[in-house]
C-alpha atoms as an extended CHARMM CRD file, in Angstrom:
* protein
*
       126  EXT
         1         1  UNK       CA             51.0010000000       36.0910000000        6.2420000000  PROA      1               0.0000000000
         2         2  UNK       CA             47.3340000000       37.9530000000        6.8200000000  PROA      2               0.0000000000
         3         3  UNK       CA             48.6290000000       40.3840000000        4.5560000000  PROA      3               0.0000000000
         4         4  UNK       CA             48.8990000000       37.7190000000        1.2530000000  PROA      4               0.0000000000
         5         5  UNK       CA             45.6700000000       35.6050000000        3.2390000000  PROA      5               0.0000000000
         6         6  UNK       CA             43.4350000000       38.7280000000        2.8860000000  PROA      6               0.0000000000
         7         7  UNK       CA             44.5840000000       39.4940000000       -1.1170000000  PROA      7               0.0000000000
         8         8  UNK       CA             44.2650000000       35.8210000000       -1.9090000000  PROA      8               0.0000000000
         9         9  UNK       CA             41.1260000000       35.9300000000       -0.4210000000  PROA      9               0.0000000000
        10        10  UNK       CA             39.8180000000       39.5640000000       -2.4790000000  PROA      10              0.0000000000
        11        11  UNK       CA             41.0020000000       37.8050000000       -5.3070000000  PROA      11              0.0000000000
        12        12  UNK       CA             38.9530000000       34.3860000000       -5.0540000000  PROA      12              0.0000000000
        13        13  UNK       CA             35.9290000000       36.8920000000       -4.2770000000  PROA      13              0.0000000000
        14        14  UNK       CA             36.5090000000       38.7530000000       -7.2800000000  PROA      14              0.0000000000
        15        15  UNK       CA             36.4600000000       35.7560000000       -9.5130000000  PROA      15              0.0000000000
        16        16  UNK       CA             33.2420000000       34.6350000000       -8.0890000000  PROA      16              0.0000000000
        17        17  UNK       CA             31.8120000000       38.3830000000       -8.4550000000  PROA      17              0.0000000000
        18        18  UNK       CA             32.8490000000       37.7850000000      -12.2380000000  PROA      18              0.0000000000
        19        19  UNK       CA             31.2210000000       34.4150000000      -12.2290000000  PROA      19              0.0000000000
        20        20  UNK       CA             27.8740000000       35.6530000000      -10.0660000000  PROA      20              0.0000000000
        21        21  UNK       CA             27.8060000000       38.2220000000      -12.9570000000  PROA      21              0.0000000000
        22        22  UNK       CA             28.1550000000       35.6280000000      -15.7810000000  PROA      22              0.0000000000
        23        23  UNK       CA             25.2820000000       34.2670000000      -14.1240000000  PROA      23              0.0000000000
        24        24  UNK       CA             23.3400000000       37.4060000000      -14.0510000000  PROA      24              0.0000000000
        25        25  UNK       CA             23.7510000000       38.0250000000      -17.5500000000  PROA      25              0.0000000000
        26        26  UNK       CA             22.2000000000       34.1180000000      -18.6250000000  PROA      26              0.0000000000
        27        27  UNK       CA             25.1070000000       32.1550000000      -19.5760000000  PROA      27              0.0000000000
        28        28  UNK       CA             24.7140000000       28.6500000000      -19.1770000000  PROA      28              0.0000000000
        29        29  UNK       CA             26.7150000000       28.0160000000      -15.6960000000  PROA      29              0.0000000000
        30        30  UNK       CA             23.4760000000       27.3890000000      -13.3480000000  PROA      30              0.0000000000
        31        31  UNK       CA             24.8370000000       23.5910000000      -12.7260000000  PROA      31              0.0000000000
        32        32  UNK       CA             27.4150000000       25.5950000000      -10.5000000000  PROA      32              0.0000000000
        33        33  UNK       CA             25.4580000000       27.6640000000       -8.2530000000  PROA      33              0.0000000000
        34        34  UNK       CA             21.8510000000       27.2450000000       -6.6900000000  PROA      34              0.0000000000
        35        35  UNK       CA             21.7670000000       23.9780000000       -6.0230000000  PROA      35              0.0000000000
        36        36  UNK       CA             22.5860000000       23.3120000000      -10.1510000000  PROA      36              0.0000000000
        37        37  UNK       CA             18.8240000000       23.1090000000      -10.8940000000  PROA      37              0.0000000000
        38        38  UNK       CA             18.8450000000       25.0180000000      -13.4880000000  PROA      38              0.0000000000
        39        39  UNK       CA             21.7570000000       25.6360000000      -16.6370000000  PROA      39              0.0000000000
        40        40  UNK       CA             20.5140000000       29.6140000000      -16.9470000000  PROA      40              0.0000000000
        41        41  UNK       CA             19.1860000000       30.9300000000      -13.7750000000  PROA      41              0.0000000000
        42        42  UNK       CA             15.5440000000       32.1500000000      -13.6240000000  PROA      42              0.0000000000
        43        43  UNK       CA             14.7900000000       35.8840000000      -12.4560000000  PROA      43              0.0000000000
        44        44  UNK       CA             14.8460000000       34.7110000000       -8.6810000000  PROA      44              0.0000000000
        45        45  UNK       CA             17.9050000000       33.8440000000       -8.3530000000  PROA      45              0.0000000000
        46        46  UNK       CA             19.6110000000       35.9610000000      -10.6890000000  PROA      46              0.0000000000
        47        47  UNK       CA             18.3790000000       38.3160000000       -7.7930000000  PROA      47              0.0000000000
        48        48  UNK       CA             20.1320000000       36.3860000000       -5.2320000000  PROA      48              0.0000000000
        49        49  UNK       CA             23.1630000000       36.5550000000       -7.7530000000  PROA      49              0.0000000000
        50        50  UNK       CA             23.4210000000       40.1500000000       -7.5820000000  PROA      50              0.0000000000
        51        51  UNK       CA             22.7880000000       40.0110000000       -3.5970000000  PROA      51              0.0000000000
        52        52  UNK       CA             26.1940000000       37.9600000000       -3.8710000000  PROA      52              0.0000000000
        53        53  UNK       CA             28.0380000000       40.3690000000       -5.5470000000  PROA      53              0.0000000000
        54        54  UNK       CA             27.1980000000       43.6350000000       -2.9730000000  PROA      54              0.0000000000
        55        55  UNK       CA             27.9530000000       41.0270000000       -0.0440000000  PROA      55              0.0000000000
        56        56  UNK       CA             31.3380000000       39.8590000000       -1.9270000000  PROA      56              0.0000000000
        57        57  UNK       CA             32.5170000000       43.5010000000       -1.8950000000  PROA      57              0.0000000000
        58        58  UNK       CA             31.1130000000       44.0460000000        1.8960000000  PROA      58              0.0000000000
        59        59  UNK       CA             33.0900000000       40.6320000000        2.2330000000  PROA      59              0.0000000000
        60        60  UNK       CA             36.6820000000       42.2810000000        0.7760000000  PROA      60              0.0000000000
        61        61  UNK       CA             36.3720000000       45.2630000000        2.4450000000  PROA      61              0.0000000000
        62        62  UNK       CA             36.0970000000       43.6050000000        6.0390000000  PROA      62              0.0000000000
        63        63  UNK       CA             38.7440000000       41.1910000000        5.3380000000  PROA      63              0.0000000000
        64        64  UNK       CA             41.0240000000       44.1270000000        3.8830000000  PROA      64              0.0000000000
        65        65  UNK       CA             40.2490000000       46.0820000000        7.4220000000  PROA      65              0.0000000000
        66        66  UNK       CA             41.0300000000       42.8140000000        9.4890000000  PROA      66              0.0000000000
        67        67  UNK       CA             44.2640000000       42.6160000000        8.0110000000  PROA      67              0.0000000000
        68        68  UNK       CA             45.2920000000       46.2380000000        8.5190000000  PROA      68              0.0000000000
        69        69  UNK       CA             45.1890000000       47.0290000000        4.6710000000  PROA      69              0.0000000000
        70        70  UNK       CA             42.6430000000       49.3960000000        5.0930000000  PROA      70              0.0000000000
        71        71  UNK       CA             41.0070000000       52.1900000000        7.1530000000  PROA      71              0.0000000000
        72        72  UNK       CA             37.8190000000       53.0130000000        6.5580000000  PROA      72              0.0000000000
        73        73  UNK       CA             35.9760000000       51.1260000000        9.3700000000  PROA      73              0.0000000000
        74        74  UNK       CA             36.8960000000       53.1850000000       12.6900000000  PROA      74              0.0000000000
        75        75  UNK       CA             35.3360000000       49.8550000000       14.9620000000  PROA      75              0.0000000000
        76        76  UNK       CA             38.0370000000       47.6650000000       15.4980000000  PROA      76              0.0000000000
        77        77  UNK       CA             35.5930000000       45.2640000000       17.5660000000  PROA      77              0.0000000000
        78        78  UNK       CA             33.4540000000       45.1810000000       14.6420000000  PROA      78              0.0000000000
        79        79  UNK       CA             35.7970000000       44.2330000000       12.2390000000  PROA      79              0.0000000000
        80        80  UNK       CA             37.0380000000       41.3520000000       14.7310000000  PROA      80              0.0000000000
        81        81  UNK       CA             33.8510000000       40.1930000000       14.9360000000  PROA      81              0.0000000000
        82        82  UNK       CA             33.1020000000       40.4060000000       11.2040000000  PROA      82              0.0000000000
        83        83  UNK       CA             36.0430000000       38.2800000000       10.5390000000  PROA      83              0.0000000000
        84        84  UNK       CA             35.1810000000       35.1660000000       12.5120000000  PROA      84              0.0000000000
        85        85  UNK       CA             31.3340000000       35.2220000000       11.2250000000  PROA      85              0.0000000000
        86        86  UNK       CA             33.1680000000       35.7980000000        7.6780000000  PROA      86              0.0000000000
        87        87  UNK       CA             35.1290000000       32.4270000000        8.7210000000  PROA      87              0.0000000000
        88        88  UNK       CA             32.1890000000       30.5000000000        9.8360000000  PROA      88              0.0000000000
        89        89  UNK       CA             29.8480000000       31.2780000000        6.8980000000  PROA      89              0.0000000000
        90        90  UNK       CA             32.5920000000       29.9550000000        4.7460000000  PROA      90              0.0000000000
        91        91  UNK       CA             32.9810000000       26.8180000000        6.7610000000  PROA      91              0.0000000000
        92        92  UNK       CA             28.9050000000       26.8490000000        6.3790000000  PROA      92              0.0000000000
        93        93  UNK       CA             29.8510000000       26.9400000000        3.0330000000  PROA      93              0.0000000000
        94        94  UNK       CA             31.9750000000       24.1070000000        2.5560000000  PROA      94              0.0000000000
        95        95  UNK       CA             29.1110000000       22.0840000000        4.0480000000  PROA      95              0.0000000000
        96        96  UNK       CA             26.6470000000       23.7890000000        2.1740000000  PROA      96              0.0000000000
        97        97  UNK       CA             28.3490000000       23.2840000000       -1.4500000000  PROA      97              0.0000000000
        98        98  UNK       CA             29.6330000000       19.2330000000        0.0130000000  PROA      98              0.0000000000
        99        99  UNK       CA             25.7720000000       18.4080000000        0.4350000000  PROA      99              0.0000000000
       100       100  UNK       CA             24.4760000000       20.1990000000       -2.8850000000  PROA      100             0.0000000000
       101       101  UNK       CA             22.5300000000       17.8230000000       -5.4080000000  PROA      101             0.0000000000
       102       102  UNK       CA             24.8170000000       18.8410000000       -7.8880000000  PROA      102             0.0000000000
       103       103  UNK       CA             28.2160000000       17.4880000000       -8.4940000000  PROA      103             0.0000000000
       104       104  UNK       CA             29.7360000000       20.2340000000      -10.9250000000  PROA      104             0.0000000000
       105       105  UNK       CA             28.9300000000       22.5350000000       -7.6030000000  PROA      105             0.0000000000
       106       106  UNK       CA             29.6160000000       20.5350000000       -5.2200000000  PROA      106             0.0000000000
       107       107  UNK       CA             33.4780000000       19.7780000000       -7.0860000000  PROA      107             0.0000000000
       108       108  UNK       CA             33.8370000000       23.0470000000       -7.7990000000  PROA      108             0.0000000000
       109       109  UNK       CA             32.3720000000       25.1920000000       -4.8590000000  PROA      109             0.0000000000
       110       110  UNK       CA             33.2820000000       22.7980000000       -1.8120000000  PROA      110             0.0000000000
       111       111  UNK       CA             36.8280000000       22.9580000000       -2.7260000000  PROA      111             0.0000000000
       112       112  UNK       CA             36.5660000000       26.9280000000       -3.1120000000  PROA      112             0.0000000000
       113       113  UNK       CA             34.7630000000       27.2400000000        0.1810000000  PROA      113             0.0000000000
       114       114  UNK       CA             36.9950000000       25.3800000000        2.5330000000  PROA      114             0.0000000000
       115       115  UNK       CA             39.8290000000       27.5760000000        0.7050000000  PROA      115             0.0000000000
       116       116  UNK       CA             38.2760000000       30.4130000000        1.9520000000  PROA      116             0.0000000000
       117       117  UNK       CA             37.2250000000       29.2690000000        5.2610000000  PROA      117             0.0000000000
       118       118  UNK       CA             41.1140000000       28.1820000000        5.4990000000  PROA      118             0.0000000000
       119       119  UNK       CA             42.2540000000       31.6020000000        4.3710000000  PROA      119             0.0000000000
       120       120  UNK       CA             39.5100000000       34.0690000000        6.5530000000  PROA      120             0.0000000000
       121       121  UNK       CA             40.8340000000       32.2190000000        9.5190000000  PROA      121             0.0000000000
       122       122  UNK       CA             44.1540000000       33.0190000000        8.8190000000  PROA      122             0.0000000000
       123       123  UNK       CA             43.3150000000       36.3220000000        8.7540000000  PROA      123             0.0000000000
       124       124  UNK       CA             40.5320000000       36.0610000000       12.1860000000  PROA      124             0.0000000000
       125       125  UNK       CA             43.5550000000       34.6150000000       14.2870000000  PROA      125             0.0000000000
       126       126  UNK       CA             45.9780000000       37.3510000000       12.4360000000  PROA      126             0.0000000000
């Protein structure tokens, strides 16, 4: 079960690396992220876009190590430790996204977050 958690979860990270990238590149999808201030994200927070996408990978590799897929962290406590502040950002998240101004984010993200949350603690208690 942490096994198919921790792909599940590398895969809903690498669909929103593709969308933080869309983002990046100016398409119109800004009513999804940020708050939904803006349809094409200014300079700023294309920024914080590509922040997202280095932390998404740091995010897959500690979940792929927590689950035993991998072995390229040698701290085992770190790892642990990783996982459960992994879980609680992404329950920040779900609060985060519920509370946004925007509704297209806050239908789209909220739902994604607690799926996440849901799925990192899965692999925390694994």
């Amino acid at each position: 079960m942490t096994s198919v958690a921790a792909v599940l979860i590398c895969i809903i990270l690498g669909l929103l690396t593709v969308f933080q990238i869309l983002l990046i590149a100016g398409l119109p999808l800004g009513r999804f992220a940020w708050g939904g201030q803006n349809e094409v994200l200014p300079t700023r927070l294309r920024i914080g876009c590509a922040v997202s996408v280095v932390l998404y990978v740091l995010f897959a590799l500690i979940v792929l190590e927590a689950a035993g897929l991998t072995s390229l962290i040698q701290s085992e406590t770190f790892v642990t430790v990783a996982m459960w502040v992994l879980t609680g950002y992404f329950a920040l998240g779900v609060l985060m996204n519920g509370i946004s101004r925007s509704k297209p984010e806050r239908n789209l993200m909220t739902p994604v977050s607690v799926v996440l949350a849901g799925l990192c603690l899965v692999v925390a208690m694994g």
